[in-house]
C-alpha positions in Angstrom: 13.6 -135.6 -7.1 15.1 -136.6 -10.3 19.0 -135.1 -10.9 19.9 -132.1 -12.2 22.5 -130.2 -13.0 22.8 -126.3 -12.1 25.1 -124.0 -13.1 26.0 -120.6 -11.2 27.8 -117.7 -12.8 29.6 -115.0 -11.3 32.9 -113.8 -9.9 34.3 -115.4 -6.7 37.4 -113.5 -4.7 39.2 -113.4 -1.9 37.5 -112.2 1.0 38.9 -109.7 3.7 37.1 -109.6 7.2 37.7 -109.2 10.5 40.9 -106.4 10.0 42.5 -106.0 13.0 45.6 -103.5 11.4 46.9 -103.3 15.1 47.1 -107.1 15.5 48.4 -107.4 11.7 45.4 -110.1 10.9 42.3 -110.4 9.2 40.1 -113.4 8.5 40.3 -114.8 4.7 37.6 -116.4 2.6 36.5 -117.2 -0.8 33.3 -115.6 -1.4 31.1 -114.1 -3.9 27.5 -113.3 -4.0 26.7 -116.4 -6.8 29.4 -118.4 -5.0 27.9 -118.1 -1.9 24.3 -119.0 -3.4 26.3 -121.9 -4.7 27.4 -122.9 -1.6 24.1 -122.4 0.1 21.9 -124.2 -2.8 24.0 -127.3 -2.7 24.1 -127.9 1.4 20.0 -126.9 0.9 19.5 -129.8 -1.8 18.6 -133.6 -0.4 21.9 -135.6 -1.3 22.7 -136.8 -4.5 19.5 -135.1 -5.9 21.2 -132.3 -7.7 24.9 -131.0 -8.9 26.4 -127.7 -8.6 28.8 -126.4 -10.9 30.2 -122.9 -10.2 31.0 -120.8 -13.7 34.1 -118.5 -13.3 37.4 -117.5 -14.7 40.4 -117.5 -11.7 44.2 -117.0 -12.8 46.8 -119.6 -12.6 48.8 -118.5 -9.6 48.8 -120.0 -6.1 45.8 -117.9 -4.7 43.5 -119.2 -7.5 44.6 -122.6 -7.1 43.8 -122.9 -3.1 40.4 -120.7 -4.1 39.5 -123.9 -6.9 40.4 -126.0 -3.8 38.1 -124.4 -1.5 35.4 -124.3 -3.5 35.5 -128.1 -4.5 35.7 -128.8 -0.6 32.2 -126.8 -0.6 31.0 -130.0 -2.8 30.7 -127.5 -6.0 31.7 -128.7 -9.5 34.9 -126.2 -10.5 35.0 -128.1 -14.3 33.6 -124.7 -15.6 36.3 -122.6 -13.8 38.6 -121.2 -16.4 42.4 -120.4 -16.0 43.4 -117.5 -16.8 47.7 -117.1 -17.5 49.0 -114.0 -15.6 45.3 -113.4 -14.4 44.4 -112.6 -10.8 41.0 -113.1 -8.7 39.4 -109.8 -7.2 39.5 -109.1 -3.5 37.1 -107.2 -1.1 37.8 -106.4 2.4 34.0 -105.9 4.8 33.4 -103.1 7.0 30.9 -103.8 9.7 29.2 -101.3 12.1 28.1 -102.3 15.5 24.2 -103.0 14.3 26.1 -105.8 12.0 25.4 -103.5 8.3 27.9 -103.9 6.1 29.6 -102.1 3.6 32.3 -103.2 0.9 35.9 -102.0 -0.5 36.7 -103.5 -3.8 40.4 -104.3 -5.9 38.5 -106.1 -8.9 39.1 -103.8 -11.9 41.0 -106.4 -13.4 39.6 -109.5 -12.0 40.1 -112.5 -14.2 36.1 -113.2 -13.9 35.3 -110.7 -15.7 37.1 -112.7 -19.2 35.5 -115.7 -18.1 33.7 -115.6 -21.6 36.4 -114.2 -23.1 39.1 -115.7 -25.4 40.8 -118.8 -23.4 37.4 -118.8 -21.0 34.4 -121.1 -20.9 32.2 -121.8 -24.4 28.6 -120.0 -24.0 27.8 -123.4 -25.7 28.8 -125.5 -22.6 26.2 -123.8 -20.6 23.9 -126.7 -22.8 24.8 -129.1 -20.8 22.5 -127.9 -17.5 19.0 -127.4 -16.6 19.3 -124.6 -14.5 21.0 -121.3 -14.8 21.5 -119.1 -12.0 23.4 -115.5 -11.9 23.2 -112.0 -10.9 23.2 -108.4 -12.0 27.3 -108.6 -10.7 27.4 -111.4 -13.0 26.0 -109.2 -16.0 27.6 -106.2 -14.6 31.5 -107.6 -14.6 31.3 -108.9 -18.2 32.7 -106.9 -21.1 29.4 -105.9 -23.4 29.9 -108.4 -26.3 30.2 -110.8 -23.5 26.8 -110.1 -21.7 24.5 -109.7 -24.8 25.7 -113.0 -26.2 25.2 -114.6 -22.0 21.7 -113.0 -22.4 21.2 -114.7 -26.2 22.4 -117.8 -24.6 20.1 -117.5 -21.9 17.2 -116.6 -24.6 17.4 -120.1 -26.2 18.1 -122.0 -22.7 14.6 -120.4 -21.7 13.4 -121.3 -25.4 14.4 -125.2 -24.8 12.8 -125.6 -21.1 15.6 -124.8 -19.2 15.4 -122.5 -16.1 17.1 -119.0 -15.7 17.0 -117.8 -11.6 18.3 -114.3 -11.6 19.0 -111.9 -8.7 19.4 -108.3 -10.0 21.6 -107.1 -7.2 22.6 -103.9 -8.6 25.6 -102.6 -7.5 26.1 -99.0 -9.4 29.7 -98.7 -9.3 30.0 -102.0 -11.6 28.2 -100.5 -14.7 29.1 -97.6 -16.6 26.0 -95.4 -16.0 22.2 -96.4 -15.3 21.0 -96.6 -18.8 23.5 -99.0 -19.2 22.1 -101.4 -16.3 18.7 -100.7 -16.9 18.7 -101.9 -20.1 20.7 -105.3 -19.7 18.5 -106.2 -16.4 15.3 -105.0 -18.6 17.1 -107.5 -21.6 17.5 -110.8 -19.0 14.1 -110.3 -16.7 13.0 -111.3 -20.6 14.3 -114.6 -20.4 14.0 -115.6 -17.0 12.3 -118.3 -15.3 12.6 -117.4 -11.7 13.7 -113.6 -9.8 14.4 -113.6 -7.0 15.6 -109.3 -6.4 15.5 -107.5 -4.0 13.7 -104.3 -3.1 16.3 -102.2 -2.4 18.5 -102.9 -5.5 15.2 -102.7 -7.7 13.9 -99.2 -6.3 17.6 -97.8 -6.6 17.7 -98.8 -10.3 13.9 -98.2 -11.4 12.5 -95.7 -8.8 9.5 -98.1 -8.3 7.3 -96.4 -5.9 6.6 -99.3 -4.0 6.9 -103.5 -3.6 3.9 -104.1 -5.7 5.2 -101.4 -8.6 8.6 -103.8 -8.8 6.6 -107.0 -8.7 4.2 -105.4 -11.9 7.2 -104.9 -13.6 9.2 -107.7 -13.1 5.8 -109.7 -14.0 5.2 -107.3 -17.5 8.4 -108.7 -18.9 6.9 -112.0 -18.4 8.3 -113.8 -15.4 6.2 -116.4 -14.2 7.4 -116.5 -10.6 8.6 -113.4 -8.6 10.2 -113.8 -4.7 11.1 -110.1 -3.6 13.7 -110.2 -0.6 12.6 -107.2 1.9 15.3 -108.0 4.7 13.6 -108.2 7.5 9.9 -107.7 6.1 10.4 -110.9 4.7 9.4 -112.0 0.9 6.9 -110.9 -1.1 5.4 -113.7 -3.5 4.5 -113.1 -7.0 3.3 -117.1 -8.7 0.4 -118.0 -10.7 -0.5 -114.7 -11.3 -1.7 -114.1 -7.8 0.6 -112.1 -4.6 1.5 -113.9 -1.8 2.7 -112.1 1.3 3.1 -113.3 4.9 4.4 -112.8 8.0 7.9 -114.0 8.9 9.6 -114.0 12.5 12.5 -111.8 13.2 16.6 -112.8 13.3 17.2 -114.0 17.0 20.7 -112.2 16.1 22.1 -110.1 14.2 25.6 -110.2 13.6 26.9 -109.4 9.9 24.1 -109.2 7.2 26.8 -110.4 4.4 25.3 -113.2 2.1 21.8 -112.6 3.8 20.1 -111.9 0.2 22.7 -115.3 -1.4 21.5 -117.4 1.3 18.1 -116.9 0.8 18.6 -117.7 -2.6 20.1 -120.7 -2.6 17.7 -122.1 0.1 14.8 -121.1 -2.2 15.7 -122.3 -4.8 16.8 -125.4 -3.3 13.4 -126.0 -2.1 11.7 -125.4 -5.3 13.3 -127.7 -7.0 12.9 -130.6 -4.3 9.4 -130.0 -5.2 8.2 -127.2 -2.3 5.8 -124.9 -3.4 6.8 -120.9 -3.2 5.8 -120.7 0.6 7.5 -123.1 1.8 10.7 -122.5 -0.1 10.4 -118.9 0.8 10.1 -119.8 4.7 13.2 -121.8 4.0 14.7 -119.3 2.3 13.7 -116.6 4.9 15.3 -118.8 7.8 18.3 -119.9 6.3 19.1 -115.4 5.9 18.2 -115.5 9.5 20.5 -117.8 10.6 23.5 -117.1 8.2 23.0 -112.9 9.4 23.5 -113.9 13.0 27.1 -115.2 11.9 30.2 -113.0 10.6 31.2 -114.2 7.3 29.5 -114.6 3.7 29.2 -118.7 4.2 28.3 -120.1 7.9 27.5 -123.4 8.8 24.1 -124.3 8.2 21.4 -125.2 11.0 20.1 -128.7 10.9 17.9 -129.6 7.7 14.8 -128.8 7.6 12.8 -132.8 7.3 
């Protein structure tokens, strides 16, 4: 596999689990659902086949310095990671139940991410320099408007020139103003992508689709060649050559904390596809990789050994 270079927008912050208030502890991380992808794509690539750069604004105070730190240790590129004077990151703390579901309390209303296009942030231009771009509907969601049509225009001529756009749609309706709103930015980037990879849930909470093969006709009608619908356990649903594709897929042995399930799937995929795997086997990959990381607390786990 020749190089190439990847870039992977989003918002990365400080991550809260494991609060034990009685004990006065909790567990920290740096995570993010594009981070974690990052994260995830770059252990999933052979080595020295493919660079990850993670596309971000952090302030300049001693949290967002250790969180550049620990995301270089990861073996991602932090040269797009803007600094942001008197900025802070965002920080979410996870609640879990006892069947390992998940659910999220958010301080990011004035995350510096969401200026990382922004005056003092990272040229649209710069984006140029890589082959593929990879984001999600967070990504979109945290920007200011300005910011996310000229991100989409960018995108437009990235797609125009060959390059690859991967996006996950995970909607999250407490980012966006109202549902017009999100519907019409996803509705704008599906345009100009390469790759989805959504999932169901998000998709039928936005749209309303009736059904997996009423998102995958959508998704398709705006012109995206290749289509990998996450369905948690179900597995994914295939949409390439203009023919569906779905198969069985075995169960998690364990399940612990589903965080990141959805980003590690991702990055695995994606990973595989561009080593040269057709759809099936980078969905397999994909599939086992959300297995494994689900059957672990935390957003990014050590990975299994790699596949041959």
């Amino acid at each position: 596999m020749a190089q190439i270079k990847i870039a992977c927008i989003g918002e990365c912050m400080v991550e809260l689990s494991a609060l034990a208030f009685d004990a006065g502890r909790a567990r920290l991380g740096v995570a993010g659902d594009t981070l974690n992808t990052a994260v995830y794509l770059r252990r999933s690539l052979p080595e020295d086949t493919g660079q990850v750069s993670y596309v971000t604004a952090l302030g300049d105070d001693p949290i967002s310095h250790q969180m550049v730190d620990i995301i270089a240790a990861h073996g991602i590129e932090t040269g797009l990671i803007a600094r942001c004077a008197g900025a802070l990151p965002g920080i979410y703390a996870i609640d879990l139940t006892p069947q390992g579901e998940r659910s999220f309390h958010y301080w990011r209303s004035a995350s510096a991410a969401r200026s990382m296009f922004g005056d003092g942030g990272i040229a649209l231009s710069r984006l140029t320099d890589f082959g593929v771009i990879y984001l999600s509907g967070i990504s979109l969601a945290i920007l200011p408007a300005a910011d996310r049509d000229a991100l989409i225009a960018q995108l437009a001529a990235h797609k125009a020139q060959g390059g690859q756009v991967v996006f996950d749609s995970n909607y999250r309706p407490r980012l966006w103003p109202d549902i017009a709103t999100a519907q019409a930015a996803m509705a704008a980037i599906w345009r100009v992508c390469t790759c989805a990879l959504p999932s169901a849930d998000d998709e039928a909470a936005l749209w309303g689709d009736a059904d997996d093969a009423a998102i995958i006709a959508r998704i398709a009608a705006a012109g995206v060649p290749e289509i990998a619908l996450k369905r948690g356990a179900r597995g994914p649903i295939l949409w390439c050559d203009g023919r569906l594709i779905e198969n069985s897929y075995p169960a998690a042995k364990t399940l612990r904390d589903t965080t990141a399930a959805g980003d590690a799937f991702n990055g695995a995929y994606l990973a595989a596809r561009l080593a040269g795997h057709d759809p099936e086997v980078a969905a397999r990959r994909g599939h086992d990789l959300a297995c494994h990381v689900i059957g672990q607390p935390g957003a990014i786990v050590d990975l299994p050994p790699r596949p041959a």
